[in-house]
C-alpha positions as CSV (number, residue, x, y, z in Angstrom):
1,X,-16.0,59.4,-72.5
2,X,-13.8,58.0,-75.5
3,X,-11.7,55.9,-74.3
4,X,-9.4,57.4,-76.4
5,X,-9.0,60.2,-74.2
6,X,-7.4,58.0,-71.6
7,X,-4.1,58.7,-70.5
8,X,-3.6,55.4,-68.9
9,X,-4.2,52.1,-71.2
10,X,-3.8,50.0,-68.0
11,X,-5.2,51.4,-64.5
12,X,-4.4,49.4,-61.6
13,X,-5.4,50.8,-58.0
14,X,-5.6,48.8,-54.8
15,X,-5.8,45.3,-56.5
16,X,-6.2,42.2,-54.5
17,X,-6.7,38.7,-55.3
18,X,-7.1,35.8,-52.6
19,X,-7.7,32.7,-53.6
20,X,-9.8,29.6,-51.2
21,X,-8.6,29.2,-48.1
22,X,-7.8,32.9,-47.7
23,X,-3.9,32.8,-49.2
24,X,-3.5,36.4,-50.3
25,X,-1.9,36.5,-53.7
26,X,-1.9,40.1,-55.0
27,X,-2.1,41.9,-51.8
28,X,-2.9,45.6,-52.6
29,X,-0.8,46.9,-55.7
30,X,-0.9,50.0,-58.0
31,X,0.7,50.7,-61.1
32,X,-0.7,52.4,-64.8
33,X,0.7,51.8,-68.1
34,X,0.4,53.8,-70.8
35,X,-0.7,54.0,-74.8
36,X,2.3,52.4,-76.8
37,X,4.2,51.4,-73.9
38,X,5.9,47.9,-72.9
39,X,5.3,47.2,-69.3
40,X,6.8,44.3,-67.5
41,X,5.8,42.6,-64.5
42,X,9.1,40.4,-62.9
43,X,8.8,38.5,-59.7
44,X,10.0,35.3,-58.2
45,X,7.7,32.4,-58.8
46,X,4.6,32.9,-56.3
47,X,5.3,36.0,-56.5
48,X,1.7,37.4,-58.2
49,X,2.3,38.0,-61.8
50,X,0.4,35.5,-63.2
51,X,-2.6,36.0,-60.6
52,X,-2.3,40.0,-61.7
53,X,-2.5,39.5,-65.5
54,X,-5.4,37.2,-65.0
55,X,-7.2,40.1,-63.7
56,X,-6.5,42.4,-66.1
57,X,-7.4,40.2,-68.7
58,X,-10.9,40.0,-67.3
59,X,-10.5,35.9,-66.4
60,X,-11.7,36.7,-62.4
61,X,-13.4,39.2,-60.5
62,X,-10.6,40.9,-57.9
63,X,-11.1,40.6,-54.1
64,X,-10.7,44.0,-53.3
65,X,-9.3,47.5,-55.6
66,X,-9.8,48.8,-58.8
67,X,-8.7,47.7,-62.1
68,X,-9.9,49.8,-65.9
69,X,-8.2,48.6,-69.3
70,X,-9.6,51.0,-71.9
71,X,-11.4,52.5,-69.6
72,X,-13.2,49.2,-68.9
73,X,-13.8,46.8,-66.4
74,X,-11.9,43.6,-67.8
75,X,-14.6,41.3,-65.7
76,X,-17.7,42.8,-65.5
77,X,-17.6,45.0,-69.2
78,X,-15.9,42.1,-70.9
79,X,-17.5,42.4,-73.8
80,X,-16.3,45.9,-74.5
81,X,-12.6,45.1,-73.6
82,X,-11.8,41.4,-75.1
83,X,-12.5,42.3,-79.1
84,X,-9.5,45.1,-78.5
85,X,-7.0,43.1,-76.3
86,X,-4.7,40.1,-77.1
87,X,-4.1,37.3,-74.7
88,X,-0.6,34.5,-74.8
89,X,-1.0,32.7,-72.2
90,X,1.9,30.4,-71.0
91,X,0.0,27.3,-72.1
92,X,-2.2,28.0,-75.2
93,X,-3.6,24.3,-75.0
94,X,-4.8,23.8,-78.1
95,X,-6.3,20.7,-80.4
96,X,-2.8,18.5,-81.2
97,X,-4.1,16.9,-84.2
98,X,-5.0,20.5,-86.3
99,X,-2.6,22.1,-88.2
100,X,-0.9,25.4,-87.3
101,X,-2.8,26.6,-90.4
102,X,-6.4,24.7,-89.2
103,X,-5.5,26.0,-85.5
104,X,-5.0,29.8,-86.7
105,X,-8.0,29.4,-88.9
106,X,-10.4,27.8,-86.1
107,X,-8.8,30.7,-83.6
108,X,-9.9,33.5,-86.4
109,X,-13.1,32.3,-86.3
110,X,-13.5,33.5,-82.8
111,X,-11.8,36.8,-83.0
112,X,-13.5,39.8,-84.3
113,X,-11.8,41.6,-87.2
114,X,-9.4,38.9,-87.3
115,X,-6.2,39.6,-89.8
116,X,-6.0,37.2,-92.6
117,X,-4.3,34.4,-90.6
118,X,-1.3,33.8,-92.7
119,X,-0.5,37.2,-92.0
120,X,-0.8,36.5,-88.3
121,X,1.6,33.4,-89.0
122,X,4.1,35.3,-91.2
123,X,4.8,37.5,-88.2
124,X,6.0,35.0,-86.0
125,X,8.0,32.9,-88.5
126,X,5.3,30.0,-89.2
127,X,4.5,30.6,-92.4
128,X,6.7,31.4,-95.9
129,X,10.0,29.0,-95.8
130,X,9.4,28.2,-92.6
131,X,6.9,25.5,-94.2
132,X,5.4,25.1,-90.1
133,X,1.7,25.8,-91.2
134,X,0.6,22.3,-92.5
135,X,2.6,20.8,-89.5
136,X,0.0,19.5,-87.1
137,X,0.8,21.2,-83.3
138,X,1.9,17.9,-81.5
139,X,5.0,17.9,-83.9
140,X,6.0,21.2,-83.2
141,X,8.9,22.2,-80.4
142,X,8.4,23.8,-77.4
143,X,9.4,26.7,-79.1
144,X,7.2,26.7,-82.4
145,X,4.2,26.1,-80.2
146,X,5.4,29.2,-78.3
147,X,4.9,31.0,-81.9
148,X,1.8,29.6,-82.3
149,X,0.8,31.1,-79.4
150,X,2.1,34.5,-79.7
151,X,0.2,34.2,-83.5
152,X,-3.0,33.8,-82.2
153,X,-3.2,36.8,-79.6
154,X,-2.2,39.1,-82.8
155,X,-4.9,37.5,-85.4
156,X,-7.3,40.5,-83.8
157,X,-4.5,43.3,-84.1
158,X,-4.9,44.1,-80.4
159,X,-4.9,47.5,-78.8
160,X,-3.7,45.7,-75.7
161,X,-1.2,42.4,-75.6
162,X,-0.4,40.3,-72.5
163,X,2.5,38.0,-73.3
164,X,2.8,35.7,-70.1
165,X,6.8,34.5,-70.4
166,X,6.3,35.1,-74.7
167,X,10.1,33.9,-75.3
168,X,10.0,30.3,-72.7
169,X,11.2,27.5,-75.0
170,X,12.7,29.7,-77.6
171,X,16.3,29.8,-78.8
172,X,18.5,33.3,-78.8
173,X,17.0,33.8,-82.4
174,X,13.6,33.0,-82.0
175,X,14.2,35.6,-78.3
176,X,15.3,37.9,-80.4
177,X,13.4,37.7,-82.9
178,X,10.3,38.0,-80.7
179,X,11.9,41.1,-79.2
180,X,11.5,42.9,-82.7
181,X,7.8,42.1,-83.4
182,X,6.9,43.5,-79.9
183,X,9.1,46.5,-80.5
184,X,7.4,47.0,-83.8
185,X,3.9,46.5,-82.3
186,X,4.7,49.4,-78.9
187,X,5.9,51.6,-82.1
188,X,2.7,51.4,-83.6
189,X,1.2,52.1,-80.9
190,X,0.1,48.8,-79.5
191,X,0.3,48.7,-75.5
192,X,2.1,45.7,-74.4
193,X,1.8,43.6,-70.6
194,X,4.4,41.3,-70.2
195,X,5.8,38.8,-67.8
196,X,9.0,37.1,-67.8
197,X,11.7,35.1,-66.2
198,X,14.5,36.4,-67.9
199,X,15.6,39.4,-66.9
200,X,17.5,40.4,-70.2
201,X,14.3,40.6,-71.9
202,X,12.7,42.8,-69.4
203,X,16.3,45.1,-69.8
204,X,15.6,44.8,-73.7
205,X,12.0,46.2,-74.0
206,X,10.1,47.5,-70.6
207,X,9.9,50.9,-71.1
208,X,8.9,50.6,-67.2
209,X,8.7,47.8,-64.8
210,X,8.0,46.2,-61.8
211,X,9.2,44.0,-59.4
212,X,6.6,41.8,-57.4
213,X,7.3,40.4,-53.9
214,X,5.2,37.9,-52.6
215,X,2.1,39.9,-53.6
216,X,3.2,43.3,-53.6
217,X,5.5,45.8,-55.7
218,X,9.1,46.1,-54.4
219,X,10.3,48.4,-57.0
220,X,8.9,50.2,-59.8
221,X,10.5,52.3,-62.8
222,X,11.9,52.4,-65.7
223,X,14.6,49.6,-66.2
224,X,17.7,52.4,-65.4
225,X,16.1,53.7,-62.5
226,X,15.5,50.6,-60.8
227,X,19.1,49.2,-61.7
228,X,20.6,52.8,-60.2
229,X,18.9,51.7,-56.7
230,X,21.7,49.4,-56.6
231,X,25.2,50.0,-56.2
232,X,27.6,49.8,-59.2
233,X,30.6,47.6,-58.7
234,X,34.9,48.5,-59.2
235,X,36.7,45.2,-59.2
236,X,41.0,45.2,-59.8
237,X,43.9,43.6,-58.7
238,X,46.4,45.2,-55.2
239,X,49.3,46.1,-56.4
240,X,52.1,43.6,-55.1
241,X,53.2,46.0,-51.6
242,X,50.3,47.3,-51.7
243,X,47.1,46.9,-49.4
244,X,43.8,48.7,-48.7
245,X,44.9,51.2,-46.5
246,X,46.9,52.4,-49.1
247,X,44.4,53.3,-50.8
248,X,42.5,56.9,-50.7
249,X,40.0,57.1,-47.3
250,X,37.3,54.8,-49.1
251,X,34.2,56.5,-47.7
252,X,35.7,59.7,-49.1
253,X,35.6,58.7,-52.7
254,X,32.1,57.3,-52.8
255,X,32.5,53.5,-51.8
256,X,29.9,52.4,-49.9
257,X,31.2,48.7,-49.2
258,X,33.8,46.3,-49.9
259,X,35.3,43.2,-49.8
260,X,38.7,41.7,-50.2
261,X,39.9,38.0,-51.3
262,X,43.5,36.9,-51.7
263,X,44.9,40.7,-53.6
264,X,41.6,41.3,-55.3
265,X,39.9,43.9,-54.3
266,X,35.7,44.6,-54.5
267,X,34.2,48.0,-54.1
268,X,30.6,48.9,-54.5
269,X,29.3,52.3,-54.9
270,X,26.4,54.7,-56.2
271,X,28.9,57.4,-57.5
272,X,30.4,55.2,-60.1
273,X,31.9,57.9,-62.4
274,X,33.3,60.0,-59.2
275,X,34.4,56.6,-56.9
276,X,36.5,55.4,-60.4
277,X,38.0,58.5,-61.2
278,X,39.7,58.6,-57.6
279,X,40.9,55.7,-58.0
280,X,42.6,55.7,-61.0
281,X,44.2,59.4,-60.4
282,X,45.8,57.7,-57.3
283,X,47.0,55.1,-59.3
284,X,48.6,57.5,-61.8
285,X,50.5,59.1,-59.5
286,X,51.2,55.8,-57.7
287,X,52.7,55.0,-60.7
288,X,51.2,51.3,-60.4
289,X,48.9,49.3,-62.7
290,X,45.3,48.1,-61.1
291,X,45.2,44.4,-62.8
292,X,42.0,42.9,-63.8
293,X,40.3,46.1,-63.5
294,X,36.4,45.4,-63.9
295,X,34.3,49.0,-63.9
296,X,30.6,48.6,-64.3
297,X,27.2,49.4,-63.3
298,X,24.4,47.4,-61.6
299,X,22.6,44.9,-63.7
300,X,19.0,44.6,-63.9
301,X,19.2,41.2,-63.0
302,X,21.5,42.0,-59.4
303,X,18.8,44.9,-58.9
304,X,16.2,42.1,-59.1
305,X,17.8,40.0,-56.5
306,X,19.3,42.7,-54.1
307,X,15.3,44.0,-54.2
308,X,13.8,40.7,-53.5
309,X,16.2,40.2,-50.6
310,X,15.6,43.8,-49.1
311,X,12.1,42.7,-49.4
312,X,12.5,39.7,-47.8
313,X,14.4,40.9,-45.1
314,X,12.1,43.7,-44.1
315,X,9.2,41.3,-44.0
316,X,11.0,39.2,-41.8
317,X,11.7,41.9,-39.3
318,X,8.4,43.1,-39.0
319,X,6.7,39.7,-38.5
320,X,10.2,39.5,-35.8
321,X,8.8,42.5,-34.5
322,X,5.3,41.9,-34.2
């Protein structure tokens, strides 16, 4: 079959990975990703991500499940999968006394249909006024070298592209900067695996993502749908004479919890639009002003911690109860 006619780029079913000594690292996960889409993999540290890109990029057998890129085995039909995929790693380790020009140039020689490498340099920034390809790599910053990196996996115009935390070490430009190039290359058509710490970026370009506990996947989504698991958040200011009895019935207008410090006031709720409109049409005919009002919606970065503490809670009550 062409593998073409694949639906899914990325096929991921069962996977496991346990590494000597029998510590479990991937225990068991599933998840697809599909042609031209930017997939991101977020978890604590320990949490698997690295271990699960590894596999996919064909760099060890798994211990268990099923994994197809291209409709390949990454390990055992490597050959037929590395010449179409891209690989930044979070270390590229390479030679500190070539050039960024010699590096790109040795790198080329190992890829097959390489781009021309200036090209490949020009992408990233390196290259034109930058005046950073006759700069050996041991003089370049943390973030140039992340460049370099992010150069070399797109010198063979990849099908596929795992970028392993792409934007670590770079400024806000050179972040957002990177986030244009990969939005250019998921628009024509290039499927894109990515890992990352910051949370913002994984908000900026995951069409889907997600979240890895300890081995397995807490959550999974697109970046909306997994922020809406959480409840959004109405913060103001009591009313001097006022207190939170005088409020409307709080269970009756959506709330789901709140708090209370000093006069201000913290509600949380998953019918934002309904829970806020309540509020303010008592206020209205209150006739009083809610200071410091603050109306807004999860963030993907308190989904990401409220699901990693869910997860964490529910594996500590079933070891509890076994």
């Amino acid at each position: 079959m062409n593998t073409d006619e694949h639906e899914h780029v990325i096929e991921v079913t069962d996977l496991r990975r346990v590494y000597g000594g029998g510590f479990e690292a991937v225990r068991g996960i599933s998840f697809s990703v599909d042609r031209g889409e930017v997939f991101a993999l977020l978890g604590t540290n320990g949490a698997g991500k690295t271990s699960t890109v590894e596999l996919l990029e064909g760099l060890a057998r798994p211990a268990d499940g099923r994994v197809r890129v291209l409709g390949h085995d990454p390990y055992a039909e490597r050959a037929a999968v590395r010449p179409r995929t891209g690989v930044m790693l979070q270390e590229g380790g390479f030679p500190s006394e070539l050039t960024v020009a010699e590096t790109a140039r040795m790198w080329a020689g190992c890829v097959s249909g390489a781009r021309p490498e200036g090209e490949a340099l020009e992408l990233v920034g390196l290259a034109g006024k930058a005046g950073k390809a006759g700069v050996r790599v041991k003089q370049l910053s943390g973030g140039e070298r992340r460049r370099l990196d992010l150069a070399l996996a797109l010198l063979g115009d990849p099908e596929v592209l795992f970028l392993d935390e792409p934007t670590t070490g770079l400024d806000a430009e050179g972040r957002r900067d990177t986030w244009e190039l990969v939005r250019g290359l998921r628009d024509a058509g290039t499927t894109v695996l990515l890992t990352t710490h910051y949370l913002e970026e994984a908000e900026n370009l995951a069409d889907r993502l997600a979240i890895l506990h300890e081995g397995r996947i807490a959550a999974t989504g697109t970046p909306a749908e997994v922020t809406a698991s959480q409840p959004s958040r109405i913060s103001f200011e009591l009313p001097h004479g006022y207190f939170v009895g005088d409020l409307p019935p709080l269970d009756e207008i959506g709330v789901c919890g709140h708090e209370v410090e000093g006069r201000v006031v913290r509600l949380r709720t998953h019918e934002l639009q309904r829970t806020a409109t309540r509020l303010l049409v008592w206020a209205d005919a209150a006739a009083v002003e809610l200071r410091r009002l603050d109306v807004r919606s999860a963030s993907l970065e308190e989904a990401f911690l409220g699901i990693a503490r869910e997860a964490a809670e529910a594996a500590g009550a079933k070891e509890y109860a076994a």
